[in-house]
LUMDO-779094 format. One line per 10 residues: their letters; for each residue x, y, z of C-alpha. Coordinates in steps of 0.1 Angstrom, whole numbers. Layout:
<atoms>
A> X,Y,Z | ...;
</atoms>
This chain:
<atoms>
XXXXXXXXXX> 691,1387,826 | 668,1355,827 | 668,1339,862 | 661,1299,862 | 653,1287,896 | 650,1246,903 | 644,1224,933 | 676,1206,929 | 704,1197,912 | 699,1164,898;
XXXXXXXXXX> 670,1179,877 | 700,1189,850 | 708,1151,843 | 711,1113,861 | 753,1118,858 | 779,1141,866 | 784,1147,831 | 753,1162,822 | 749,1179,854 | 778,1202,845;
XXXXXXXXXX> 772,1204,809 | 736,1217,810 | 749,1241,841 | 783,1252,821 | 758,1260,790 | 734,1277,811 | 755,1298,829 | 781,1303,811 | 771,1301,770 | 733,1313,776;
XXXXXXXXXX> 739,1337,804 | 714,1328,830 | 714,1328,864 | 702,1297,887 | 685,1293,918 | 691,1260,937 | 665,1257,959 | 673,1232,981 | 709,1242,975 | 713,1277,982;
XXXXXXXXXX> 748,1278,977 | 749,1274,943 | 728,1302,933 | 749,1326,910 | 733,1359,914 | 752,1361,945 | 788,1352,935 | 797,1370,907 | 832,1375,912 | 859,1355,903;
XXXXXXXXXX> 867,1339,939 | 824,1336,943 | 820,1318,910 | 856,1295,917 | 837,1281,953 | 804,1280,933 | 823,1257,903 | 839,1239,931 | 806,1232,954 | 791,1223,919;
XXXXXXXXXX> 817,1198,911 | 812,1181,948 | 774,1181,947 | 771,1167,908 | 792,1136,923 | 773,1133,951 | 738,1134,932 | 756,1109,905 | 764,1086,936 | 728,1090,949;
XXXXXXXXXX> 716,1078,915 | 738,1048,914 | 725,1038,949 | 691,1042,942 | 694,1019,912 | 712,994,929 | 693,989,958 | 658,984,933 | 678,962,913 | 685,941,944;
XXXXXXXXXX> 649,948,959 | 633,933,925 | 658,900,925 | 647,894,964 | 614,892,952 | 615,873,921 | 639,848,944 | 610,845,967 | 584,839,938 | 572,870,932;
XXXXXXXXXX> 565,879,891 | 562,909,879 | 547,924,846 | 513,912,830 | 495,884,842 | 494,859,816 | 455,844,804 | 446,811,814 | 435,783,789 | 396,791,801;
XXXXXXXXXX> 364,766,797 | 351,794,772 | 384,794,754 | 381,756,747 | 345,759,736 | 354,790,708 | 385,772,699 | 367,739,692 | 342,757,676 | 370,773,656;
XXXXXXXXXX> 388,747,644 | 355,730,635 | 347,756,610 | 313,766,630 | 322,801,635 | 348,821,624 | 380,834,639 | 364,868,650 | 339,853,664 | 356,829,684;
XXXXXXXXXX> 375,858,705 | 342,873,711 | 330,843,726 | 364,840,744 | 365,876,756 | 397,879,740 | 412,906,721 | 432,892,686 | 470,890,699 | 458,876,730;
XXXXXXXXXX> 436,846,712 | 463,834,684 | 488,836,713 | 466,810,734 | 457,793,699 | 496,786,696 | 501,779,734 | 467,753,733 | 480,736,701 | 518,729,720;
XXXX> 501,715,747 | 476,695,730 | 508,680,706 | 529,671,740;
</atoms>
């Protein structure tokens, strides 16, 4: 008999669903027994008779909801947490470059024909994506 032990219940999926479908599989397809550790009710090598494993399906049932629930709130209250902040100003993700005095110079250079492209995001300190990105940034500006 293989015994699986876990810390707790939600490690079997983020919804009720697959909670009960890995623990249904596990338990009753594969044959192994599970230790909840945070919820010792749920462990099966105690309740193997019919009115043990009916209160274990049942407790199951109850605490898949309530870890789906959890889930749900969790997400919620970040996605709520991360509009506050963008409200107040706050951006997240990269920060994007700045049209720099050593941009100019390579770029002028550049477009001169002086040195060539490679050697222009050298002088920049900028990798390739970043440079034609700025290059296509500086032209728009320069056009407005």
């Amino acid at each position: 008999m293989i015994l699986l032990y876990i810390h707790s219940l939600d490690r079997f999926g983020r919804n009720k669903e697959y909670i009960l479908n890995e623990w249904r599989e596990l338990t009753k397809e594969i044959g192994v027994d599970i230790v909840v550790l945070d919820m010792p009710l749920l462990e099966t090598t105690k309740h193997k008779d019919s009115i043990g494993t009916f209160i274990s399906d049942l407790i199951l049932q109850v605490l898949s909801w309530i870890a789906e629930d959890e889930r749900e709130r969790i997400r919620k209250r970040q996605r709520e947490g991360i509009d506050s902040a963008m409200s107040n100003g706050i951006r997240f993700g990269r920060p994007s470059h700045q049209i720099t005095e050593e941009f100019l110079q390579a770029y002028n250079k550049w477009k001169a024909k002086e040195i060539t492209a490679v050697k222009a995001m050298e002088e920049a300190r900028m990798k390739k994506t970043s440079f034609y990105k700025m290059v296509k940034e500086y032209e728009i500006l320069e056009m407005k």
